[in-house]
N, C-alpha and C positions, 0 to 999 in steps of 0.2 A: 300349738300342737293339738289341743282339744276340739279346733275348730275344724282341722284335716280328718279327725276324725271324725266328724258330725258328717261331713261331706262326703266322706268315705260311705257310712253306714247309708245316707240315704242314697247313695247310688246302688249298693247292692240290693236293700227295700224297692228303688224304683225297679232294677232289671229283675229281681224275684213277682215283685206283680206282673211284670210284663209278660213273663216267661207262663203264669200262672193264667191270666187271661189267654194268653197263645195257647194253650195245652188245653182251655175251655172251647176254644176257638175250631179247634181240631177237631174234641171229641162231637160237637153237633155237625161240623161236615162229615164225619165219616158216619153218622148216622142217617142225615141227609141222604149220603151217596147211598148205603143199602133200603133205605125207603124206596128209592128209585129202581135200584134194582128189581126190588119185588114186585113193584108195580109193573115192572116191562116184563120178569117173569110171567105176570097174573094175566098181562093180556097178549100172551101165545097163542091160549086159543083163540081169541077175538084175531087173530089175525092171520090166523090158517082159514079160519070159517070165510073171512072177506076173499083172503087169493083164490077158495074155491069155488064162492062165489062169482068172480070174477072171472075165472078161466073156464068155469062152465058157461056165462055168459057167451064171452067172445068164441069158445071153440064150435057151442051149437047156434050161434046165430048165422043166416044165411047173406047176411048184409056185408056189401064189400066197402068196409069202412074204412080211414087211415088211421082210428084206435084200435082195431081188431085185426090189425093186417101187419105181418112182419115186413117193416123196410130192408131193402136190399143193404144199405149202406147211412146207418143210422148217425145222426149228428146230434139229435138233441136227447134227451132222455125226459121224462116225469116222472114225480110221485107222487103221487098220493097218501095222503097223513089221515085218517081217521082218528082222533082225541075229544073228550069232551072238556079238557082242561087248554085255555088258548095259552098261557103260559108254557106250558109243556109243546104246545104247537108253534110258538115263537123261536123256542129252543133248537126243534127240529129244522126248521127253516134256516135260519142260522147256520146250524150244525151241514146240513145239505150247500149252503151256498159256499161253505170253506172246503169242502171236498176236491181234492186232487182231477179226479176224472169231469166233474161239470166247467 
């Protein structure tokens, strides 16, 4: 009987670490995730400045190029990533090649 009870006790000790780690586990993803968040917040405006960039480019250039010229009937799509972090640009690639529409 004492023996059942040794077996007992250390199974509830192993699932309360487990549980304890898991609950550690948790709180630096969900800090993770808002790290990130703020980061992609912070570069809003980095990345209104580039589409401006960009569309003042192609609207006043007089060159009749296949990057600056609306297709009739588009099949492929691009994007373009700007990051100075390549891990956050791996992510993105990634993220873009599981997309539903490509």
């Amino acid at each position: 009987m004492g023996a059942q009870l040794r077996v007992y006790r250390q199974r509830i000790k192993s699932a309360t670490t487990t549980k304890k780690i898991t609950r550690a586990m948790e709180l630096i993803s969900a800090s993770r995730i808002q790290k990130a968040q703020q980061r992609v917040a912070a570069s809003n405006p980095f990345a209104r400045a580039v589409t401006r960039a960009v569309s003042a480019v192609s609207s006043h250039a007089d060159i009749d190029h296949p990057l600056t010229t609306q297709a009739e009937n588009p099949i492929r799509s691009a994007v373009v990533i700007f990051t100075s972090d390549r891990g956050l640009l791996e992510h993105s690639l990634r993220a873009c090649s599981r997309s539903p529409s490509s």
